[in-house]
N, CA, C and O atoms as CSV, one atom per row, in Angstrom:
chain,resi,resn,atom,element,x,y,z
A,1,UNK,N,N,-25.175,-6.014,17.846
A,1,UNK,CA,C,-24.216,-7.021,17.479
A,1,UNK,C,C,-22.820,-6.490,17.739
A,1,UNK,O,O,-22.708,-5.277,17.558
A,2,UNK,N,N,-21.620,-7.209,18.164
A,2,UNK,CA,C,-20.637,-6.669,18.974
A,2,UNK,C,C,-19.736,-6.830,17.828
A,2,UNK,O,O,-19.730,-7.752,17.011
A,3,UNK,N,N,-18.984,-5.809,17.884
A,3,UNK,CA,C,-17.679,-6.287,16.653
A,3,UNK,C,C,-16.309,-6.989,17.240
A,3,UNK,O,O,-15.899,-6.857,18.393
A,4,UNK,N,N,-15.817,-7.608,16.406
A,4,UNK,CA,C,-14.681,-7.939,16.894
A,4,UNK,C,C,-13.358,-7.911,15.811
A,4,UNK,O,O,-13.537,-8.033,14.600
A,5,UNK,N,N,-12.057,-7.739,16.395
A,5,UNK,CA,C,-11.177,-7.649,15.493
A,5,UNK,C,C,-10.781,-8.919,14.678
A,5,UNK,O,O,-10.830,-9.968,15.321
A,6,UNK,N,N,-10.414,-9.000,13.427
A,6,UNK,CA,C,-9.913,-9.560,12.287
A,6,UNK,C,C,-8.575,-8.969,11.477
A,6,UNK,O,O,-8.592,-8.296,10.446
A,7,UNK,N,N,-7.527,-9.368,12.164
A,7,UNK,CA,C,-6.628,-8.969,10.491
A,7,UNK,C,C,-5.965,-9.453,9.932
A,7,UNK,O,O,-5.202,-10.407,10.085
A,8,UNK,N,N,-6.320,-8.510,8.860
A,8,UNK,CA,C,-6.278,-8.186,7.301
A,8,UNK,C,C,-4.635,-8.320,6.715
A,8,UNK,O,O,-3.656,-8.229,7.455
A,9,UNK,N,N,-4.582,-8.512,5.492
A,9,UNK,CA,C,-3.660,-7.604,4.794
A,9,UNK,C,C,-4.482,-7.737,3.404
A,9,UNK,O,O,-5.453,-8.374,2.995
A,10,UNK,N,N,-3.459,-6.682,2.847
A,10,UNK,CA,C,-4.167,-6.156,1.375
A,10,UNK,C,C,-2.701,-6.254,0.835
A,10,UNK,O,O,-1.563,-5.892,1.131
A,11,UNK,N,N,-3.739,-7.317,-0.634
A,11,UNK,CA,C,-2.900,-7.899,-1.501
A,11,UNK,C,C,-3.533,-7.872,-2.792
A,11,UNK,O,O,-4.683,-8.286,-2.937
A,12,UNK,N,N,-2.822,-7.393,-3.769
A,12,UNK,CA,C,-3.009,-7.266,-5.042
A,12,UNK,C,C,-4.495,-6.496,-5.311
A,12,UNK,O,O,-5.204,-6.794,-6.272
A,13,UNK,N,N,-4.830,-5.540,-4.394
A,13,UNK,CA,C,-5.985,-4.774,-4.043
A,13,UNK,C,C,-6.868,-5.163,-3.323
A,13,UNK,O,O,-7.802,-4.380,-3.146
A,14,UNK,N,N,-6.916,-6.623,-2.579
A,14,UNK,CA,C,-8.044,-7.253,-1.765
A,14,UNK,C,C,-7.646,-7.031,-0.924
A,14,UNK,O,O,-6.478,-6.649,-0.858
A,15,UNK,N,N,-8.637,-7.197,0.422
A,15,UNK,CA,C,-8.190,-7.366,1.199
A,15,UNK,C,C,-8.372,-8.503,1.816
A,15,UNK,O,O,-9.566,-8.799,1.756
A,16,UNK,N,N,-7.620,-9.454,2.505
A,16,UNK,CA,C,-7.348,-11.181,2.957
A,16,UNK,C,C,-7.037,-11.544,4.414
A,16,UNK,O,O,-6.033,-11.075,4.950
A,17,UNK,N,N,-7.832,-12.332,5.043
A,17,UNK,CA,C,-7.228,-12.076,6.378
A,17,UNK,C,C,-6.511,-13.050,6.629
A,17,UNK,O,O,-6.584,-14.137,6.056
A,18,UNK,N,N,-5.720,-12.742,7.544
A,18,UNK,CA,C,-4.610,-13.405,7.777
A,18,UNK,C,C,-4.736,-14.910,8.227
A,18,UNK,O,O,-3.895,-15.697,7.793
A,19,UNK,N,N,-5.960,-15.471,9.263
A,19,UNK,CA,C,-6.473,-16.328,9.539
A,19,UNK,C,C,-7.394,-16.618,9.432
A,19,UNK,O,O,-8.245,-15.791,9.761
A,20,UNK,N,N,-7.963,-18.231,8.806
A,20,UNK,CA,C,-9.359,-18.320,8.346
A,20,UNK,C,C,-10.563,-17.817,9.101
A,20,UNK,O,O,-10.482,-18.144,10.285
A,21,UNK,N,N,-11.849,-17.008,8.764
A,21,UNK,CA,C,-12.636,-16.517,9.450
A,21,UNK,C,C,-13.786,-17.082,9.187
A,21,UNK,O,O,-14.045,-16.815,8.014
A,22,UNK,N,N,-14.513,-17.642,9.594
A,22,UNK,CA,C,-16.244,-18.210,9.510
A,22,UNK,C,C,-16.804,-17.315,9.491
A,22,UNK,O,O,-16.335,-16.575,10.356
A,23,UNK,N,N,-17.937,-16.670,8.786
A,23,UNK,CA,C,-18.915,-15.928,8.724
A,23,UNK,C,C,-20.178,-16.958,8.746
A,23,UNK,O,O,-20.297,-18.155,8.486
A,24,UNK,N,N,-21.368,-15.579,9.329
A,24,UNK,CA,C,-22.569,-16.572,9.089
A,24,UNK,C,C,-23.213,-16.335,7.348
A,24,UNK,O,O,-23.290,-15.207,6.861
A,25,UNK,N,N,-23.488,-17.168,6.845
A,25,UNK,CA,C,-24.124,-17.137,5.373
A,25,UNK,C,C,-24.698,-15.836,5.384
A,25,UNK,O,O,-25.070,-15.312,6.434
A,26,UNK,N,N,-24.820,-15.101,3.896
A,26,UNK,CA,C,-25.184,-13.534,4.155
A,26,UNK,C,C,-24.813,-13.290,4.878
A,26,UNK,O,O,-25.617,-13.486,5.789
A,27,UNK,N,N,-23.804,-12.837,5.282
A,27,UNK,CA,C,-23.341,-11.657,6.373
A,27,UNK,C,C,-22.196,-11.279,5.189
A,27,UNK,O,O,-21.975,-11.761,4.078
A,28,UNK,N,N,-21.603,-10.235,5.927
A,28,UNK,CA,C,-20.806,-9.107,5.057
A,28,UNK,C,C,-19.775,-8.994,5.978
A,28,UNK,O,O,-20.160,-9.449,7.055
A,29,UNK,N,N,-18.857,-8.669,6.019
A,29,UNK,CA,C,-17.399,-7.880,6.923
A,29,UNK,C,C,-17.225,-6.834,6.812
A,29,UNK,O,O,-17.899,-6.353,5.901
A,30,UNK,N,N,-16.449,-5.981,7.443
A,30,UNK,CA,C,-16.389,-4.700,6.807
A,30,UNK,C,C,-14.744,-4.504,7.612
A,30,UNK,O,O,-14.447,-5.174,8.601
A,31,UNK,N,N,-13.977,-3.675,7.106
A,31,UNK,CA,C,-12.293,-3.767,6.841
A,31,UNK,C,C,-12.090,-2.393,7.505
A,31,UNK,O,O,-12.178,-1.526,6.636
A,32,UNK,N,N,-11.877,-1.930,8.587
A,32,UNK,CA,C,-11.565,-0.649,9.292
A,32,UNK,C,C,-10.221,-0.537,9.570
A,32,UNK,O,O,-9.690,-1.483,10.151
A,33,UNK,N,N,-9.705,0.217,9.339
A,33,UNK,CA,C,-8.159,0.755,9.363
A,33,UNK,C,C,-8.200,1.600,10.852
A,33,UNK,O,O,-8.794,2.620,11.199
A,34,UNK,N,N,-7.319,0.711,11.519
A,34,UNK,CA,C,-6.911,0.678,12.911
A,34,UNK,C,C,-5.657,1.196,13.236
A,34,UNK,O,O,-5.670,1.192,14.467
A,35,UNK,N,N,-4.534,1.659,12.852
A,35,UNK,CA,C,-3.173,2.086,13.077
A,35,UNK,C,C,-3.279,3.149,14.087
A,35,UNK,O,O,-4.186,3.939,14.351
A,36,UNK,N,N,-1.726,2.894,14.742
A,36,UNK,CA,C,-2.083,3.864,15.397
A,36,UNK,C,C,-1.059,5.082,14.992
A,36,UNK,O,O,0.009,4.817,14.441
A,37,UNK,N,N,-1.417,6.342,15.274
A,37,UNK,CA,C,-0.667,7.133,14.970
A,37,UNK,C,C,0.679,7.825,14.705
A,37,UNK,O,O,1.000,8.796,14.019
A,38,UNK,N,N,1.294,7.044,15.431
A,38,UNK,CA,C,2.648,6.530,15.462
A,38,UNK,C,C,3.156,5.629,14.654
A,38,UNK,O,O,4.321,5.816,14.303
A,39,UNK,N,N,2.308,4.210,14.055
A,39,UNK,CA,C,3.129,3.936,13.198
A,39,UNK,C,C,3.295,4.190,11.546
A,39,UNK,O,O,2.298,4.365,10.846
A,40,UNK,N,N,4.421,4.191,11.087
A,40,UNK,CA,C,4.829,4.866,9.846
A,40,UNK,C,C,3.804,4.128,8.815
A,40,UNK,O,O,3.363,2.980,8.874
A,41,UNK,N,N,3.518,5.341,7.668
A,41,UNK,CA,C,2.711,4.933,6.822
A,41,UNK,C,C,3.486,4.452,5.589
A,41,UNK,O,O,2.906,4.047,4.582
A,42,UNK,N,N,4.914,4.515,5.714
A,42,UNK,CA,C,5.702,3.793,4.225
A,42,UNK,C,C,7.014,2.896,5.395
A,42,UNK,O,O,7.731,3.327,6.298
A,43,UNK,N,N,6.816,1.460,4.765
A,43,UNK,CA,C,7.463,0.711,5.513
A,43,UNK,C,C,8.414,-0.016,4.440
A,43,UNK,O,O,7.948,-0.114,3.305
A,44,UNK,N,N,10.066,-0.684,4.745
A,44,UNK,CA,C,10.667,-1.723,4.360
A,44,UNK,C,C,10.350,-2.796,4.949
A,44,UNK,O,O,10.617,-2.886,6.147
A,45,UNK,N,N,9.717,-3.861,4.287
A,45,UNK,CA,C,9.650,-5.301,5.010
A,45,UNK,C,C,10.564,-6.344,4.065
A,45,UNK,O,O,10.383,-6.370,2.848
A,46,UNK,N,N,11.539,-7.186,4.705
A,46,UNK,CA,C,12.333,-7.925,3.861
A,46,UNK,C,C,11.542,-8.790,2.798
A,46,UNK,O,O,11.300,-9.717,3.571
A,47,UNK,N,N,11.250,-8.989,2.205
A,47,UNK,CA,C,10.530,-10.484,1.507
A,47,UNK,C,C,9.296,-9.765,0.843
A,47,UNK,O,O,8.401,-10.402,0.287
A,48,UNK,N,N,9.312,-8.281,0.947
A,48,UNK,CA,C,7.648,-7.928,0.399
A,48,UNK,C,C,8.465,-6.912,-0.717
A,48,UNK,O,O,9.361,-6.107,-0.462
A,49,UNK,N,N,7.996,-7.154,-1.715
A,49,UNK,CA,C,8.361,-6.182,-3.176
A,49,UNK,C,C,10.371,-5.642,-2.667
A,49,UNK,O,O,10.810,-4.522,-2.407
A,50,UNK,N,N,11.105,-7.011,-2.713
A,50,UNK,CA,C,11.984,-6.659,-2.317
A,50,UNK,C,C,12.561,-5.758,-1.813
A,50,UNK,O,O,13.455,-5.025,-2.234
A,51,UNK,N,N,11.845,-5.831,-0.539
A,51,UNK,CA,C,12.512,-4.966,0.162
A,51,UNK,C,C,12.687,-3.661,0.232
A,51,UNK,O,O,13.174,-3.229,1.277
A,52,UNK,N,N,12.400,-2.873,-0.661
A,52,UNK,CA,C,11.844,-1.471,-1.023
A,52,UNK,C,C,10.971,-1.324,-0.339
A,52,UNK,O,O,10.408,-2.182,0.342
A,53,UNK,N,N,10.591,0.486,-0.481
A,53,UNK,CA,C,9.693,1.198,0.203
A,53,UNK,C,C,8.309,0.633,-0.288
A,53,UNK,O,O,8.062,0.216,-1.419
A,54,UNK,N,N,7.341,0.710,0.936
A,54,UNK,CA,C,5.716,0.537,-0.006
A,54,UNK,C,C,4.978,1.339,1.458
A,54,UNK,O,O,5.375,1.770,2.541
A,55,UNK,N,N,3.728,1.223,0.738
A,55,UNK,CA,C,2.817,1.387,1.667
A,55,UNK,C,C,2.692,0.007,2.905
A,55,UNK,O,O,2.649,-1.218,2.794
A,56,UNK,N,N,2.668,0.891,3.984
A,56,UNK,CA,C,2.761,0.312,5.454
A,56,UNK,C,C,1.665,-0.952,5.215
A,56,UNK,O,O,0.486,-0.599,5.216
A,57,UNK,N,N,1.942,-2.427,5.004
A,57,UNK,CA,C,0.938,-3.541,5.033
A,57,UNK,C,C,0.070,-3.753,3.930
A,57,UNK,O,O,-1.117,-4.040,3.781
A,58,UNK,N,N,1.072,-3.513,3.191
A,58,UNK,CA,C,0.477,-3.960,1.319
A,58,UNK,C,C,1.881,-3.742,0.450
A,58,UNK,O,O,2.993,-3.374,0.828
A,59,UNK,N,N,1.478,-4.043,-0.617
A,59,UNK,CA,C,2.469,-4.279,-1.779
A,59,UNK,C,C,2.336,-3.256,-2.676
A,59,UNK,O,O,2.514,-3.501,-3.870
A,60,UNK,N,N,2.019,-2.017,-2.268
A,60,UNK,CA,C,1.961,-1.002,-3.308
A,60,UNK,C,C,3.257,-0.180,-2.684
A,60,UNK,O,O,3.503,0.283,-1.570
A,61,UNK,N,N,3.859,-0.218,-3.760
A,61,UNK,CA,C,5.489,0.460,-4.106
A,61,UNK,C,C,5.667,1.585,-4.135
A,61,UNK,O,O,5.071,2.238,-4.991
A,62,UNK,N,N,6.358,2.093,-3.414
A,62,UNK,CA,C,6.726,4.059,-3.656
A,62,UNK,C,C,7.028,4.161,-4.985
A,62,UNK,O,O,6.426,5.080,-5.541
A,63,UNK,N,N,7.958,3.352,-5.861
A,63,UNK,CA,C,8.525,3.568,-6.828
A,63,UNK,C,C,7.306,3.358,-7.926
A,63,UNK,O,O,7.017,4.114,-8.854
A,64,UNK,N,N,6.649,2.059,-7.535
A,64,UNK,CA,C,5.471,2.237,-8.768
A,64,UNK,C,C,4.531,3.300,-8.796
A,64,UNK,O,O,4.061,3.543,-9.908
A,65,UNK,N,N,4.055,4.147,-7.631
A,65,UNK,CA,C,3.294,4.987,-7.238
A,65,UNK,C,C,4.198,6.471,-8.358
A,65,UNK,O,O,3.624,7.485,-8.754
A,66,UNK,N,N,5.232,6.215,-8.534
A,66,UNK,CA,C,6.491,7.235,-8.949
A,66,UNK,C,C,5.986,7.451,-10.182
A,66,UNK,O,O,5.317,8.409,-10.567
A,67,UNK,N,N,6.513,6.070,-11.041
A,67,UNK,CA,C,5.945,5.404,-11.942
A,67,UNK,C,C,4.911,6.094,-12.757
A,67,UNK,O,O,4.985,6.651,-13.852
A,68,UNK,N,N,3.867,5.896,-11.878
A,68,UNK,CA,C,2.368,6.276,-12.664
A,68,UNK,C,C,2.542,7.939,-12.605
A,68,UNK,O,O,2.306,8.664,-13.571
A,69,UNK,N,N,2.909,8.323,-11.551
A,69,UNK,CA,C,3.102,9.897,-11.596
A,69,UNK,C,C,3.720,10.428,-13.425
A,69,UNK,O,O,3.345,11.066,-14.410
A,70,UNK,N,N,5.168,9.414,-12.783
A,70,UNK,CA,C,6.045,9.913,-14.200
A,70,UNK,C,C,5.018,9.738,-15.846
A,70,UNK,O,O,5.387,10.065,-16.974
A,71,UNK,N,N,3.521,9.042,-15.380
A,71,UNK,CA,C,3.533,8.597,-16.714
A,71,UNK,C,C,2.146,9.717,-17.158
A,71,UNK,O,O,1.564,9.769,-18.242
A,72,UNK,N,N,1.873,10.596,-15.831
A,72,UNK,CA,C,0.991,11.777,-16.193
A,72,UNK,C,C,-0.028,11.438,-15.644
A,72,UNK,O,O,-0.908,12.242,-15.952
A,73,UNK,N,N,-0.444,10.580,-14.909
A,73,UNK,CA,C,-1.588,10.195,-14.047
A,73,UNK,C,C,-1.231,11.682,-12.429
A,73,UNK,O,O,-0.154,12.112,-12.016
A,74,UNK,N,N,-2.267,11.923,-12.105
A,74,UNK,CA,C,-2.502,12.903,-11.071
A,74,UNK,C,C,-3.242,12.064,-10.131
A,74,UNK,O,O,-3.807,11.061,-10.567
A,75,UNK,N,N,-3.326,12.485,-8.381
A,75,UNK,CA,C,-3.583,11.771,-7.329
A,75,UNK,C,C,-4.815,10.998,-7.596
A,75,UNK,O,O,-4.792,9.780,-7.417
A,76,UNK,N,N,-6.059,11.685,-8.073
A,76,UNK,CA,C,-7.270,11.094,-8.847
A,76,UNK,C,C,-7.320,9.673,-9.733
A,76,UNK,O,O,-8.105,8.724,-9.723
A,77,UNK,N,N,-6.154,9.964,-10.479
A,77,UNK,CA,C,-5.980,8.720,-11.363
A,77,UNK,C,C,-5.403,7.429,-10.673
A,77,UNK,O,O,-5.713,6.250,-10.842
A,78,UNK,N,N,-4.263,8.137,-9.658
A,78,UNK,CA,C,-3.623,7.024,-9.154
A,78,UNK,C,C,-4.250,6.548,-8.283
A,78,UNK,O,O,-3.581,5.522,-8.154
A,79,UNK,N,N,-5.226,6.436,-7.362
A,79,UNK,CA,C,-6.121,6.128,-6.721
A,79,UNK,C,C,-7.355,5.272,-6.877
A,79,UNK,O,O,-7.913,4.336,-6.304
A,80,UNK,N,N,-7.518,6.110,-8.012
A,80,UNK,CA,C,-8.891,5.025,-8.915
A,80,UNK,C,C,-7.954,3.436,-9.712
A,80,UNK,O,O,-8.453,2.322,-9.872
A,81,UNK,N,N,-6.760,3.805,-10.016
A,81,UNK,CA,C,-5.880,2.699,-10.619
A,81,UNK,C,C,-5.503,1.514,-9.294
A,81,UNK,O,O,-5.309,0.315,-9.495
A,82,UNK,N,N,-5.469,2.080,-8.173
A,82,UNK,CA,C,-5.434,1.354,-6.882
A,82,UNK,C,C,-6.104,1.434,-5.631
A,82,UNK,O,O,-5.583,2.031,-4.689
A,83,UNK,N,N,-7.456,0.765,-5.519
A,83,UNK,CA,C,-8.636,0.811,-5.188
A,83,UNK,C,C,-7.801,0.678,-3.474
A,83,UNK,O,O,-6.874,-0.025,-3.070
A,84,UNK,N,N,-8.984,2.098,-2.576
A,84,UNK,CA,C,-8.289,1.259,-1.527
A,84,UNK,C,C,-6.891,2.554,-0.890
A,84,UNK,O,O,-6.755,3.075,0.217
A,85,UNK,N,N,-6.252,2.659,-1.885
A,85,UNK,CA,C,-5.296,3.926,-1.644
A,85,UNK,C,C,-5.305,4.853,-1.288
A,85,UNK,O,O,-5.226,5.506,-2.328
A,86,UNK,N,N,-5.376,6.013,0.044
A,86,UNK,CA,C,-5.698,6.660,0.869
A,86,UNK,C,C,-4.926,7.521,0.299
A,86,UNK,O,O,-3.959,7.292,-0.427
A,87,UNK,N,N,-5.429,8.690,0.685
A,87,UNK,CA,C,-4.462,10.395,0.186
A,87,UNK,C,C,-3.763,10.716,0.734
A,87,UNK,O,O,-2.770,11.312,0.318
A,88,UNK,N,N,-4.076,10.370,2.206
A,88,UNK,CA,C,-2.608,10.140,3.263
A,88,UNK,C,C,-1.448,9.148,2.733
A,88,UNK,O,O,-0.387,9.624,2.328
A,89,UNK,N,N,-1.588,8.302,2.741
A,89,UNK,CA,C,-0.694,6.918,2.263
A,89,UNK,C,C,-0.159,7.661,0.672
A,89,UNK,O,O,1.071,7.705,0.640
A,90,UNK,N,N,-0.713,8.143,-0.406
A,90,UNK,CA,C,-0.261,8.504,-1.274
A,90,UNK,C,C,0.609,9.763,-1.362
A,90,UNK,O,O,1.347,10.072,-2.298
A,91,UNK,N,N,0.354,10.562,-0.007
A,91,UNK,CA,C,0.867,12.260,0.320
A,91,UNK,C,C,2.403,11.639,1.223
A,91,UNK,O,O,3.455,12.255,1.392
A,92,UNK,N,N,2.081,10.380,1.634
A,92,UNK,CA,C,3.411,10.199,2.609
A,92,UNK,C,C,4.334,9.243,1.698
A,92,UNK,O,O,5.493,9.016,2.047
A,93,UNK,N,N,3.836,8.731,0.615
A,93,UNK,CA,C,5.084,8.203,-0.562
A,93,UNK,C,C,5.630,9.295,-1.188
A,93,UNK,O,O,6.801,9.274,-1.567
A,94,UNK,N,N,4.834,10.354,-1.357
A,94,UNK,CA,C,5.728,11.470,-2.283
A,94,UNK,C,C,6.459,12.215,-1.500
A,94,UNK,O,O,7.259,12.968,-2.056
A,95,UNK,N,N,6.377,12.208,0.136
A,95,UNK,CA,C,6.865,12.852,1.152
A,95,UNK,C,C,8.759,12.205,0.980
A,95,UNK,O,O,9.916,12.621,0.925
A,96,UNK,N,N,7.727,10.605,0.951
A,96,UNK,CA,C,9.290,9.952,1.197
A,96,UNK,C,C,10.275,9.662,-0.360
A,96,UNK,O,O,11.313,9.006,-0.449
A,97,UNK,N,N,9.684,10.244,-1.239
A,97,UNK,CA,C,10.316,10.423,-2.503
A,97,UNK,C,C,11.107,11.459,-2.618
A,97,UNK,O,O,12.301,11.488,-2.914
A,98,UNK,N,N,10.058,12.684,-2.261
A,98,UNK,CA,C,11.308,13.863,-1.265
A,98,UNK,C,C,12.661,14.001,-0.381
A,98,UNK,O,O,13.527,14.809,-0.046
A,99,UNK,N,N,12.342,12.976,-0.270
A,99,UNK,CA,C,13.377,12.239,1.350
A,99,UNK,C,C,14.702,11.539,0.623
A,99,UNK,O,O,15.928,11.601,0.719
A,100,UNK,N,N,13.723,10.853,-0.143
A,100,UNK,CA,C,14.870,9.707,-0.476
A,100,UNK,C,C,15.070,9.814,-1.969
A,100,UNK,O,O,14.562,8.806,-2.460
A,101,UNK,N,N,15.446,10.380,-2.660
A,101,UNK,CA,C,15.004,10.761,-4.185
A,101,UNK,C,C,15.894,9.684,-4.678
A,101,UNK,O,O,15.330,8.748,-5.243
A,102,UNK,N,N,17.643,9.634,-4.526
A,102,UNK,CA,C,18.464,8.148,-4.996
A,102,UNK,C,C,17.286,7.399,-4.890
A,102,UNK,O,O,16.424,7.191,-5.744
A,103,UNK,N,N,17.390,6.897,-3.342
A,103,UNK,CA,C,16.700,5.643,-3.604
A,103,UNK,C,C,15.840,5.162,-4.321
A,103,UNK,O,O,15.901,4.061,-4.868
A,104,UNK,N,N,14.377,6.465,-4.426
A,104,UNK,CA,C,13.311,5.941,-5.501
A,104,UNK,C,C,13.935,5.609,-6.735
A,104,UNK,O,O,14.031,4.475,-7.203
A,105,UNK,N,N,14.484,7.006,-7.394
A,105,UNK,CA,C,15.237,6.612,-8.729
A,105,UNK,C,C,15.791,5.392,-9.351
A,105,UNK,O,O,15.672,5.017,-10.517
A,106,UNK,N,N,16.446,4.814,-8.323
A,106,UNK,CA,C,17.300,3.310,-8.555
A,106,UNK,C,C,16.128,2.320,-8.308
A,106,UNK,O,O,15.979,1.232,-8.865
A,107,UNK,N,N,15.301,2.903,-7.350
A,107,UNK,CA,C,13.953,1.510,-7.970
A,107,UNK,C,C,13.519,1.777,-8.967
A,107,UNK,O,O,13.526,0.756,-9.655
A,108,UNK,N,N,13.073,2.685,-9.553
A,108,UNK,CA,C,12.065,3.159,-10.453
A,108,UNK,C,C,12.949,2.197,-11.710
A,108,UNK,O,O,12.363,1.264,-12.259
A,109,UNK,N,N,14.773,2.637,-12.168
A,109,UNK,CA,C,15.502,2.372,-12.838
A,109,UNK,C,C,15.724,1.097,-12.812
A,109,UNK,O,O,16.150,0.597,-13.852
A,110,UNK,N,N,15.542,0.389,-11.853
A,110,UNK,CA,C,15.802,-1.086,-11.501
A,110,UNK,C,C,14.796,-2.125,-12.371
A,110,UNK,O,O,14.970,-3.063,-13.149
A,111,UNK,N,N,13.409,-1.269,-11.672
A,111,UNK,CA,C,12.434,-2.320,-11.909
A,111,UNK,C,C,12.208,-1.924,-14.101
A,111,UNK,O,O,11.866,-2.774,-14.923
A,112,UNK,N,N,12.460,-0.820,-14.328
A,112,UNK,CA,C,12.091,-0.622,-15.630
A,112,UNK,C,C,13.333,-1.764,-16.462
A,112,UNK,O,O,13.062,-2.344,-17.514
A,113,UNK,N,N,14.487,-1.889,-15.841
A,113,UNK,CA,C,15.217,-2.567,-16.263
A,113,UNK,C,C,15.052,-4.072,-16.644
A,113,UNK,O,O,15.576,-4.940,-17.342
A,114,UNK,N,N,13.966,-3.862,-15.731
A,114,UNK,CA,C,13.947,-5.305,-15.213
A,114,UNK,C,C,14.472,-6.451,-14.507
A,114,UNK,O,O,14.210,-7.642,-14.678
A,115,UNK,N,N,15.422,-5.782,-13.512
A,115,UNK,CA,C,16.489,-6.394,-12.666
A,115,UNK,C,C,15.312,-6.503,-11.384
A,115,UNK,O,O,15.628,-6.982,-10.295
């Protein structure tokens, strides 16, 4: 049976494809992560978790990822709390927390604010 491409995005931990897909009754899909090496694994997209850092094609936040750190959760925890979350993708938010330390801070401070 031949595969063919479908995509995805992942939202609120699912994953959803972008255009309606017919399956045959019983059948299953299965969700393979295709990127290519080159592109960045923490992206700004205007209109997605305002505009802040997240993981590259989902809504998981550098700053919330911060968040759970700050609250004593370790890579194990934060992972099992967001099904789906790769150790790469989680090693390259703390990379870019390194990077950008203002910036996380003022999200982290923003969103606790509630602004």
């Amino acid at each position: 049976m031949g595969a063919s491409a479908i995509d995805v995005v992942y939202e609120n931990g699912v994953f959803r494809p972008i255009q309606p897909v017919s399956l045959p009754e019983r059948s299953r899909a299965r969700v393979y992560a295709a990127g290519a090496a080159d592109e960045p694994v923490i992206s700004k997209t205007p209109g997605v978790c305002g505009g802040r850092a997240c993981i590259a094609g989902t809504r998981i936040s550098v700053w919330g990822l911060v968040a759970y750190r700050r609250l004593g959760l370790d890579d194990a925890a934060i992972q099992k709390a967001i099904p789906g979350l790769t150790q790469e993708q989680l090693g390259a938010a703390f990379r870019y927390v390194d990077e950008h330390p203002d910036e996380i801070d003022r999200d982290v401070a923003e969103n606790e604010d509630g602004e």
